[in-house]
C-alpha positions as CSV (number, residue, x, y, z in Angstrom):
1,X,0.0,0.0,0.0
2,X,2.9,2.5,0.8
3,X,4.4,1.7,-2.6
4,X,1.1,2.3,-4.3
5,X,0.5,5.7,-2.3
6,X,4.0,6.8,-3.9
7,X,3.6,6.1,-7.3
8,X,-0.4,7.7,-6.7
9,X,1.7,11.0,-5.5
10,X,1.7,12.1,-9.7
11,X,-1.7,10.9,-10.8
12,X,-3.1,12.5,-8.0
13,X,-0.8,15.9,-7.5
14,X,-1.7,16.4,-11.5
15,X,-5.3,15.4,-11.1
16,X,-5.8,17.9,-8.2
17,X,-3.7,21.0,-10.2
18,X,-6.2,20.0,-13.1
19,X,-9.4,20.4,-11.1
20,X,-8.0,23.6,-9.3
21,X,-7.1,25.4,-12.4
22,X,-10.6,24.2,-14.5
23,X,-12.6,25.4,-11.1
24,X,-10.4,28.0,-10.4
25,X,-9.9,27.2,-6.9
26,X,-8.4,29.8,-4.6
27,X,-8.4,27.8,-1.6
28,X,-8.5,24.1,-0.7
29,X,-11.6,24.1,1.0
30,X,-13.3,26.0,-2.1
31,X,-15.0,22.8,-3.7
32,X,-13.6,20.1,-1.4
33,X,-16.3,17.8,-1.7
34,X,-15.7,18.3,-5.5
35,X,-11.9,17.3,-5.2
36,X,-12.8,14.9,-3.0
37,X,-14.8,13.0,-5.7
38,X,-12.9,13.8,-8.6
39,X,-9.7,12.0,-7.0
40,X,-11.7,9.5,-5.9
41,X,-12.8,9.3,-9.6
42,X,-8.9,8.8,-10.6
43,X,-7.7,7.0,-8.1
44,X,-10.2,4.8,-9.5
45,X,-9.2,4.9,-12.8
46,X,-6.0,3.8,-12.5
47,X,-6.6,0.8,-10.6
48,X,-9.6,-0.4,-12.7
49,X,-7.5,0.2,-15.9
50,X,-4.6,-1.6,-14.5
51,X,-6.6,-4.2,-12.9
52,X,-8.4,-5.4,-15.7
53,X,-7.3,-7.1,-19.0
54,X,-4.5,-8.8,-16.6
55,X,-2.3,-5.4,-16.2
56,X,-0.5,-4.9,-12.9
57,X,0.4,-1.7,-11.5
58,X,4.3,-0.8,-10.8
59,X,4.2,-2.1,-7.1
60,X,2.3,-5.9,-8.3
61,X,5.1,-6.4,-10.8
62,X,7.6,-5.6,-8.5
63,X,5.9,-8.1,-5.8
64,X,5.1,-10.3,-8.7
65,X,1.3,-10.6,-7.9
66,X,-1.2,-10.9,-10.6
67,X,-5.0,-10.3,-9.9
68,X,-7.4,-12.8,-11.5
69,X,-10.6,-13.4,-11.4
70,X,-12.2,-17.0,-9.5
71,X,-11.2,-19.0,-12.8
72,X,-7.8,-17.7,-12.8
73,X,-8.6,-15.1,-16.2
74,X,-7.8,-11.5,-16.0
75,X,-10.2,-8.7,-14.3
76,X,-13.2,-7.5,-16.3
77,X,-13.9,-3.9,-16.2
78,X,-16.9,-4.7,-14.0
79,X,-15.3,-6.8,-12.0
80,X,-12.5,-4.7,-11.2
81,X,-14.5,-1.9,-10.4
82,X,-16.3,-3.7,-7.6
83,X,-13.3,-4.6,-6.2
84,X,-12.2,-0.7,-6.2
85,X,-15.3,0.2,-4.6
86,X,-15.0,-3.2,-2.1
87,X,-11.1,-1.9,-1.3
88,X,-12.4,1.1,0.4
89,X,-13.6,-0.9,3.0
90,X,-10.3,-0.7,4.6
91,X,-10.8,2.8,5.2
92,X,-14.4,3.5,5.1
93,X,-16.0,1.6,8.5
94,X,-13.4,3.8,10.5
95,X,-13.9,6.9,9.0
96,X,-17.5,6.9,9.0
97,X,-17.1,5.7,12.5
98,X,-15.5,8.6,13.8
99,X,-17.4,11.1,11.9
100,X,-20.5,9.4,14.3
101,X,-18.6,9.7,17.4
102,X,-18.2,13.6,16.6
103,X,-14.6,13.1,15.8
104,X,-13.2,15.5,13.3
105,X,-9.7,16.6,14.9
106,X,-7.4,14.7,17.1
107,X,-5.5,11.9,17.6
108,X,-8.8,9.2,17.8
109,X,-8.9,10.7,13.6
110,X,-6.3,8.9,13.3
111,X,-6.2,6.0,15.8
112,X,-10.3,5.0,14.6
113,X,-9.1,4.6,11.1
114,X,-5.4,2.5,11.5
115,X,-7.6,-0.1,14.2
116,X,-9.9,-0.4,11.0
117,X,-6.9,-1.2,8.7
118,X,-5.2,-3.4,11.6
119,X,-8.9,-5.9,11.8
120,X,-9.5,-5.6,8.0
121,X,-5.7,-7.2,7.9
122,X,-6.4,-9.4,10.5
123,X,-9.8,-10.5,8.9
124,X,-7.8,-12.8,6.4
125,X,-6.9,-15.4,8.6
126,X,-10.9,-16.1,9.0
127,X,-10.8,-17.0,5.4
128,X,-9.9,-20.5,5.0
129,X,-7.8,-19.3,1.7
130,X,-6.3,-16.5,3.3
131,X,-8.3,-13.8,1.0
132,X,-9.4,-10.9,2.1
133,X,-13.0,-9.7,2.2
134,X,-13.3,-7.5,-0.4
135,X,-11.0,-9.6,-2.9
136,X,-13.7,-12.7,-1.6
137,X,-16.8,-10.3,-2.2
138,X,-15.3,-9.2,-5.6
139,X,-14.6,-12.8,-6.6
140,X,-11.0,-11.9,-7.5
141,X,-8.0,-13.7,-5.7
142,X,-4.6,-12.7,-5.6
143,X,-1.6,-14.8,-7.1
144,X,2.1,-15.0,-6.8
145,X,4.0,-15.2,-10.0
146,X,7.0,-17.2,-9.9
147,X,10.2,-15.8,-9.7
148,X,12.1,-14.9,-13.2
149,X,14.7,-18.2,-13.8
150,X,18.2,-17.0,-14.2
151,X,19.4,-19.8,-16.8
């Protein structure tokens, strides 16, 4: 995930400049909600694109993991928009958590979240093949590739 947020830094730095200079945004809470969404939108857009058709991003070819669907094919579209939108579940339960609790500033902002992350990592070793949720609710399944031979 670290990896990934690195190589998101330039998608996402050019994606917000684009929106502030088409809106004409003079401060960054000037159309947050806006921004908000329209990153969400490319965040999105990268993974779905690499995702599907068997692409990797950067950090999966590095690791050497391949998404596939349940038969073992490459991500549709569809499919790999699902699992997007199933991925923010490592995030999303904590946030909206502390945004019930009243929590907007503070240490618990950050403490609410990470514990979600921490028992959404944890969750895999309830699943007897080790997947996580959202890959199991996607019906997509992570693979190793095998190392490159050095004859």
């Amino acid at each position: 995930m670290v990896y990934e947020g690195l190589l998101l830094f330039g998608p996402v730095f050019g994606a917000g400049w684009l929106f502030s200079v088409l809106t004409q945004q003079r401060h960054a809470l000037f159309h947050r909600e806006g921004m908000q969404a329209w990153i969400f939108f490319v965040i999105g857009l990268y993974f779905v694109w690499f995702w599907s058709r068997g692409r990797q991003t950067l950090p999966m070819k590095t690791w050497r993991i391949r998404l596939v669907d349940r038969a073992g094919k490459p991500l549709s579209y569809n499919r790999a928009l699902l699992r997007y939108l199933l991925s923010w579940l490592w995030f999303l339960p904590g946030l909206v958590l502390a945004a019930a609790l009243g929590i907007h500033t503070g240490p618990l902002l950050l403490w609410i979240p990470a514990a979600n992350v921490v028992l959404w990592a944890l969750a895999v070793y309830l699943d007897p093949q080790r997947q996580f949720l959202h890959d199991r609710l996607a019906g997509t399944r992570l693979l190793r590739e095998p190392a490159p031979s050095t004859d």
